[in-house]
C-alpha positions in Angstrom: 158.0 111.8 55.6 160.3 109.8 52.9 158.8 106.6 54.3 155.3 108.0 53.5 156.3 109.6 49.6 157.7 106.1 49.2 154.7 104.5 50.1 152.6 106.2 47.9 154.9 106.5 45.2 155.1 102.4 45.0 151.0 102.5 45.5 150.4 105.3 42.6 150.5 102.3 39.4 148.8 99.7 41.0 144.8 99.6 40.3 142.4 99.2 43.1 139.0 98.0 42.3 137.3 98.8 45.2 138.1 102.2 46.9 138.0 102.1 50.6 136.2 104.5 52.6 138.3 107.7 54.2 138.9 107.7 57.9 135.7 109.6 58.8 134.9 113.1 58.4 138.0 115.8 57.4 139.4 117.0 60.6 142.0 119.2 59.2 144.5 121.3 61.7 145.6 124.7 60.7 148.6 123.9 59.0 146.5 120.9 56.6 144.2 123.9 55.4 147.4 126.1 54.9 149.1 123.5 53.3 145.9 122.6 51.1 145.8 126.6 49.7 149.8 126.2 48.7 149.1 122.6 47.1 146.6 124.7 44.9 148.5 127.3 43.6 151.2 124.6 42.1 149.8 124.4 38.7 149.2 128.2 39.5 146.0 128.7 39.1 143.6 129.4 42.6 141.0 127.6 41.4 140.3 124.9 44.3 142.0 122.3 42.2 144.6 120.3 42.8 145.8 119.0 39.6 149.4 117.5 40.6 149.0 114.1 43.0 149.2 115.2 46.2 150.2 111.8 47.2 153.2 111.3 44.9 154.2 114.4 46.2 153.3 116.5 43.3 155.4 114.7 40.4 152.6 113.1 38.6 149.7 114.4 37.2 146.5 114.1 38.4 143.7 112.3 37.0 139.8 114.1 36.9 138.7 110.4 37.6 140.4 110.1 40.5 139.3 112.7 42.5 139.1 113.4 46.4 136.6 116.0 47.8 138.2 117.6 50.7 137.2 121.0 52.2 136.2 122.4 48.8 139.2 121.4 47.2 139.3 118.9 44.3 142.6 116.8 45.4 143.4 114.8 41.6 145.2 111.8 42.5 146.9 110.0 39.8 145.7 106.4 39.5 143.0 104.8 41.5 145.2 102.5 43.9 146.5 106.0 44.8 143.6 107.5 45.7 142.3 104.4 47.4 145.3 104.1 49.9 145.1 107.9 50.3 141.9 107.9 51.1 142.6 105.3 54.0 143.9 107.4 56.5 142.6 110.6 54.7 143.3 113.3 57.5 146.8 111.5 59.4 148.0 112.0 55.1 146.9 115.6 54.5 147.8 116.8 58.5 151.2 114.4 58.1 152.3 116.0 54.6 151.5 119.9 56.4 153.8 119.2 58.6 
């Protein structure tokens, strides 16, 4: 788990301009949808909005450019490289951090 925050947290001020594609289509387990309701309610509103970087584990805000669609919840990343290597390995990230 520290091996993956560090990874993103090196990742989150570098600028990617071309996004890659996510992994296929969200297969989130039980605990990736549980975690996604808690991520929510960290800015405390329940409003399907994650406004902290999920990837930077939650200690940079997020951006409304750089957003990630998942399940009906808006994940805001907080630079575009971030989003990009995020959205690489989309569900092993969100499954890996509910964990």
């Amino acid at each position: 788990m520290r091996f993956l925050c560090l990874v993103f947290l090196f990742a989150c001020g570098s600028e990617s301009k071309a996004p890659s594609p996510a992994d296929g289509p969200v297969e989130l387990t039980e605990k990736g949808r549980a975690y996604l309701e808690i991520a929510d309610l960290k800015d405390g509103y329940d409003d399907n909005q994650v406004s902290k970087c999920i990837a930077c584990g939650f200690g940079m805000e997020g951006e409304p450019a750089h957003i990630i669609e998942v399940e009906g919840y808006g994940l805001h990343m907080c630079a575009a490289g971030c989003k990009a290597d995020f959205e690489k390995k989309l569900n092993a990230n969100l499954n890996a951090m509910a964990k």
